[in-house]
N, C-alpha and C positions, 0 to 999 in steps of 0.2 A: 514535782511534775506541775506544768502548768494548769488553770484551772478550768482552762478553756480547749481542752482535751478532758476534760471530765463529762461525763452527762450531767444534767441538771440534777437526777435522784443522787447519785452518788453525793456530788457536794452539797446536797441539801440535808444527808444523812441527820438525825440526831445528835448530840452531843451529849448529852445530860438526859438524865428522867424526865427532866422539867420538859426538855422538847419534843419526847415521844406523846404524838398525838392518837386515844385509844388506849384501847388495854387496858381501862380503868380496874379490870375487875382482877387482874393481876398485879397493878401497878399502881393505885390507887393508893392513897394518902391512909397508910396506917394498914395497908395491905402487907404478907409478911414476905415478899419477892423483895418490895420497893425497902420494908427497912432493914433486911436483913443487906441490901446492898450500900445503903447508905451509911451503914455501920460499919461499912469493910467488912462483911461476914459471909461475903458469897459461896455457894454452893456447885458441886456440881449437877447440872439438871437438862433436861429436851424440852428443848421447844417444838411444840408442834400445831401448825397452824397452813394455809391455807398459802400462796405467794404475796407476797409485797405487802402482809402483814408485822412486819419488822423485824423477825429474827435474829437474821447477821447485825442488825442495828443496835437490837439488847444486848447478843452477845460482846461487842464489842464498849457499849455502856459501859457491861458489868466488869469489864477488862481494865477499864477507866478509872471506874472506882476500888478497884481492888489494886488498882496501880499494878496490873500485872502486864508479863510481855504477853500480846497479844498472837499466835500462830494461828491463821487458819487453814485447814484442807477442805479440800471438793473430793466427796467420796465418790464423784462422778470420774473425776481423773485420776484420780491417787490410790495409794495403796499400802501395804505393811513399811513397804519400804519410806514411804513418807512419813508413816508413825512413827517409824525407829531415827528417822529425822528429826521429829518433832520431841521424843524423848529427849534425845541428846542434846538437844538445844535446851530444855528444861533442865539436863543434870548441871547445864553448866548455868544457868541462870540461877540453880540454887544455892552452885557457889559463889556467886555472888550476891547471895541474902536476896533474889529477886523470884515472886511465883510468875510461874506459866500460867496464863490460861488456852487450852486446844480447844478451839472451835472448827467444828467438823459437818460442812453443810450437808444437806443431802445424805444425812448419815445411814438410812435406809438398805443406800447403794454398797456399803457393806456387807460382805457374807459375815458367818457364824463366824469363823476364826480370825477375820481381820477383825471383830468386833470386840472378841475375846484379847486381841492384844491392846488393847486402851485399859482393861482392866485393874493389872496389878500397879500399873502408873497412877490409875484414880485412886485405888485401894492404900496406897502408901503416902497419897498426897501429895506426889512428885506433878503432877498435874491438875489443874480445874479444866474438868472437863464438859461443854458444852454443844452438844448434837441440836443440830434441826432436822425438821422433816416436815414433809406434807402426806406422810404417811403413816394410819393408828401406830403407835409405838407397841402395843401389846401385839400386835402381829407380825410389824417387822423387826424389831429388837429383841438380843437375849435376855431371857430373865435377869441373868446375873450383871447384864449393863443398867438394865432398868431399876433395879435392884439399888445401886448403887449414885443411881440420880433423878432429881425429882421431876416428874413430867409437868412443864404447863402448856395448856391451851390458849393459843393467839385465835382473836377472832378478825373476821374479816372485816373489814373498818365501812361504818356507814356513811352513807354520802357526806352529814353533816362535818366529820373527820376528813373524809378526803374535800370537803370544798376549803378547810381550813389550810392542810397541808399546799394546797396548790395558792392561798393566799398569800399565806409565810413566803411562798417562793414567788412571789410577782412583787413582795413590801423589800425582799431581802437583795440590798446590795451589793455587800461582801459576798456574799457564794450564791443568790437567785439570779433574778430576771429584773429587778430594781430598778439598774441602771438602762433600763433596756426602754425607758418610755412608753411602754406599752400602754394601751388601750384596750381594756379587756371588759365585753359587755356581759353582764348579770347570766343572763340564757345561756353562754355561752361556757361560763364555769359551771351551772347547771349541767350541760350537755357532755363537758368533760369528766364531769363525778360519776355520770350513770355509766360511763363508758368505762369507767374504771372499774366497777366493778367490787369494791373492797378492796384493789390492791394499790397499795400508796404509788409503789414504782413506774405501774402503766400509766398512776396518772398525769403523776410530773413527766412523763416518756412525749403521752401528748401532749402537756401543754408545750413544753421545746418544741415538738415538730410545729404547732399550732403557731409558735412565736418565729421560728427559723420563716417561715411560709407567710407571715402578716403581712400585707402590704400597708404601707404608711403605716406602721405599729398597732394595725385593729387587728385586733383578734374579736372577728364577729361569731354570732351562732353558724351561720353558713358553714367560716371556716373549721369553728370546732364540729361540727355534724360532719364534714368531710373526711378531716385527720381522723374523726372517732367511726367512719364506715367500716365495715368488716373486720370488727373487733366481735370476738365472741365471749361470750359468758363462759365463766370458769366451767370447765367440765374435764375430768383425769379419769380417761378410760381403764379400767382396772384399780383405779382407787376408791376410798372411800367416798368422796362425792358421785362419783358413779353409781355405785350401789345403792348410796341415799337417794339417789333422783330416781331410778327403778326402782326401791322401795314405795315411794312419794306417787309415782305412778298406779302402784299396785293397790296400796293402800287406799288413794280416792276412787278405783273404780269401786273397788270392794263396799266404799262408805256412801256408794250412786254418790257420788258426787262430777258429773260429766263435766262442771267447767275448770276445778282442779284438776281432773285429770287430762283432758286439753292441754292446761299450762305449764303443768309436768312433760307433756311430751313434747313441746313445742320445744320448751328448757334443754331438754336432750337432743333435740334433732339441732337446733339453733347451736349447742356444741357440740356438737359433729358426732353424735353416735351413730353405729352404724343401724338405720332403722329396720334392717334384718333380724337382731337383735330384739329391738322391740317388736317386730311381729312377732317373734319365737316366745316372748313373755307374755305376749295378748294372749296367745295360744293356749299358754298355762292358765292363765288367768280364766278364760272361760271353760274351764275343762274341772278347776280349783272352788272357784268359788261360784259360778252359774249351775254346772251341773245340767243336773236333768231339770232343773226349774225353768231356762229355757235351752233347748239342749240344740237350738238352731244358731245360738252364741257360737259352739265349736266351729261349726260351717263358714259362716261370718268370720270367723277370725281366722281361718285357711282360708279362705277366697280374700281375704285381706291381702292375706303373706304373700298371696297368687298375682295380686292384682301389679302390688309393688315389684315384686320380680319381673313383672311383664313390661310395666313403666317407668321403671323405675323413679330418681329423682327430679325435680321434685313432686311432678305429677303424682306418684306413687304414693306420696306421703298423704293425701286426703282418705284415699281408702283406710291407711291405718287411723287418720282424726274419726270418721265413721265407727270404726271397729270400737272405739275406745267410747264417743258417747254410748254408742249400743252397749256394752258393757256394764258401762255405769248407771246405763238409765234399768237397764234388766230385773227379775226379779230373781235374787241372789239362795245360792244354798250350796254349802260346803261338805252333803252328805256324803257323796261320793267319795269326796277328797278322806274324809274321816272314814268313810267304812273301807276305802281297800288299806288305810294306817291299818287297823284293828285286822283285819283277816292276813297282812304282809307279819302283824305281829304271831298270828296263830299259827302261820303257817311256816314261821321260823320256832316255833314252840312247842310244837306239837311231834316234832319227829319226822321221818320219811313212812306216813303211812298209809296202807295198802289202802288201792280203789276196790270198792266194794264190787262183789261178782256182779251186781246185777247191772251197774253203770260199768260193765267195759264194753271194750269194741270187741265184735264177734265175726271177724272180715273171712277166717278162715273153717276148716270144717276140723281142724283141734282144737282151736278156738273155744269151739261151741262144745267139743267134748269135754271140756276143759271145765264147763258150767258158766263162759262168760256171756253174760247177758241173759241167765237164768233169773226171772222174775220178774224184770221188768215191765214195766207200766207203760205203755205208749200214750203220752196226756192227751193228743189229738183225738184218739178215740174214745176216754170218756166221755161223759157229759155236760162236766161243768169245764171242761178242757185243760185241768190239774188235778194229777195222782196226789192226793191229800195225803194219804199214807203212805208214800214212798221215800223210803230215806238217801237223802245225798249229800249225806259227810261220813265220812270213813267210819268203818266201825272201831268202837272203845272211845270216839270223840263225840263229844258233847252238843247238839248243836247250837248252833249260837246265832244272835243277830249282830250284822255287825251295818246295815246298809239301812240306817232310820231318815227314810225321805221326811221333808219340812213342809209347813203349808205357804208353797210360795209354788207360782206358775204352777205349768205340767208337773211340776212335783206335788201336788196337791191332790192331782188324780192317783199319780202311784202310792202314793200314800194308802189310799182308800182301800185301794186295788191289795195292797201288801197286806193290810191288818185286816182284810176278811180272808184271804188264803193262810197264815200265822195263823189266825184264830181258830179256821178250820183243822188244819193240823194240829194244833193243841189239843184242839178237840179229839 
């Protein structure tokens, strides 16, 4: 195929260990990936990492060096039936004294039993078999695949990696941009790294369009800020990066930190979450960990949710920046969140046990013949406006505290308020 129907990543691929740029901490000089591959002693194992962190690049490395035939599937299009392809192609490569290795991208996109048939193939040795994903393996792999190969972690490549990779391809004649005379200003390979993002592919993606679109051979900053407009930062709605940036969210309101969690949510909105979503988490979050310390937080963070359904984007979106420094600027306490834990756990513990007569409702006239609501204390009409000695937990149960307000905000007064009525009743 000619080379100029190729994209610039493709023929700029790696060759060797020596050309993957990154991964030090897997690939690194005396690391045991890099010599168990140089040694011809490759393994079956997953990569898992992030996009355009090199993957299909290693796997096909390590295919190199183990002089094996290389097959790959897309568990995005493929399926058993492509495996029992890819088997058969292995039985006959063994007869002729040649290993397989099955690289299987996306390999996530497998259910439970298409996963289970790569097994007895690995298991026998009739394959090397190699999965990627940008997906935890421990949640979406079976045990018994995982079991059977060793998982590494690709990281996403820093600017100084990606401003190299996209040099390689501007120096490189045979399969870059070399020959291409370009003019490529300083700012401008700056502008194309942050736009990348950690992923080698997007960034050689833009430098081509950048170089395709040069006039007289400059590739200025102008034109790299153009090619690189409306690229968004990685974000995989239902993946693990998802969850980490809602973690990462949650986490700095919780630590008042208002301008991390700003740039947390910018992160998220900037890749396209849906800020729905993050009102629905502010919501927790002020209910979790504000509490009754400032209990106008809940308010705020519904009249948030309110605000953006009414203006939505991107107007909408400052009410939630609001919601979030209020949040973080607040004074914090998780008592609530902890004491309905402790009473949900009592009251899974405890049995189905009967409301005492004098706390029932008495609406009708068997009701009352019945003794419910016999004894009762009406607190409005004592004096200090609590029945001190009236009991309100089932009888044979013990009663317990489970709701210890902290000295932060209005939780500070209930505080007060609690351990002199407690004490009373002890009393």
């Amino acid at each position: 195929m000619n080379d100029v129907y190729r994209p610039l990543a493709d023929r700029m691929r790696p060759q060797s260990l020596q050309d993957i740029v990154g991964q030090d901490h897997i690939l690194g000089q005396g690391k045991p990936l890099r010599s168990a591959l140089e040694k011809n002693q490759p393994h079956s194992m997953i990569l898992w990492g992030p996009p355009g962190t090199g993957k299909t690049t290693l796997a096909r490395v390590a295919a190199r060096y183990a002089q094996a035939d290389f097959i790959a599937l897309s568990a995005v299009l493929g399926g058993v039936a492509e495996v029992r392809k890819a088997v058969a192609a292995a039985e006959s490569n063994r007869g002729l004294g040649v290993q397989t290795l099955l690289f299987v991208d996306e390999v996530h996109r497998f259910n439970k039993s298409q996963q289970d048939a790569f097994l007895p193939h690995v298991e026998s040795g009739l394959i090397l078999f190699i999965g990627a994903t940008t997906e935890n393996p421990a949640f979406q792999l079976n045990n018994a695949l995982l079991s059977r190969a060793k998982v590494y972690v690709l990281k996403s490549l820093d600017g100084a990696a990606i401003r190299e990779i996209l040099a390689r391809a501007l120096d490189d004649s045979e399969r870059g941009l070399g020959d291409a005379g370009l003019d490529v200003e300083s700012d401008a390979l700056d502008i194309l790294s942050r736009a990348a993002d950690g992923d080698a592919r997007r960034a050689l993606n833009l430098l081509e369009l950048a170089a395709d679109l040069a006039e007289a051979q400059q590739i200025t900053a102008e034109l790299a800020a153009d090619v690189s407009a409306g690229t968004l930062r990685r974000f995989d709605r239902g993946g693990d990066e998802f969850y980490d940036q809602i973690s990462a969210l949650h986490k700095s309101i919780r630590s008042s930190d208002p301008d991390a969690g700003l740039y947390w949510l910018c992160r998220m909105l900037d890749g396209g979450c849906d800020p729905r979503y993050i009102a629905r988490r502010l919501l927790r979050m002020a209910a979790e960990d504000l509490g009754n310390a400032d209990p106008r937080a809940l308010q705020l963070a519904l009249a948030g949710w309110e605000t953006y359904d009414r203006m939505g984007s991107p107007e909408g979106e400052l009410a939630l920046a609001q919601v979030v420094c209020y949040l973080a600027s607040a004074p914090k306490s998780n008592a609530v969140y902890a004491a309905f834990g402790r009473a949900m756990d009592a009251a899974r513990a405890n049995g189905s046990l009967e409301v005492p007569n004098h706390l029932r409702n008495a609406p009708t006239q068997l009701a009352k013949s019945l003794g419910h609501g016999d004894g009762y204390q009406y607190d409005h009409d004592l004096p200090d406006g609590v029945a001190f000695d009236q009991a309100c937990f089932p009888e044979g149960m013990r009663p317990a505290v489970y709701y210890e307000p902290v000295e932060a905000g209005l939780e500070s007064k209930i505080k007060a308020r609690l351990d002199m009525i407690r004490a009373r009743r002890k009393g």
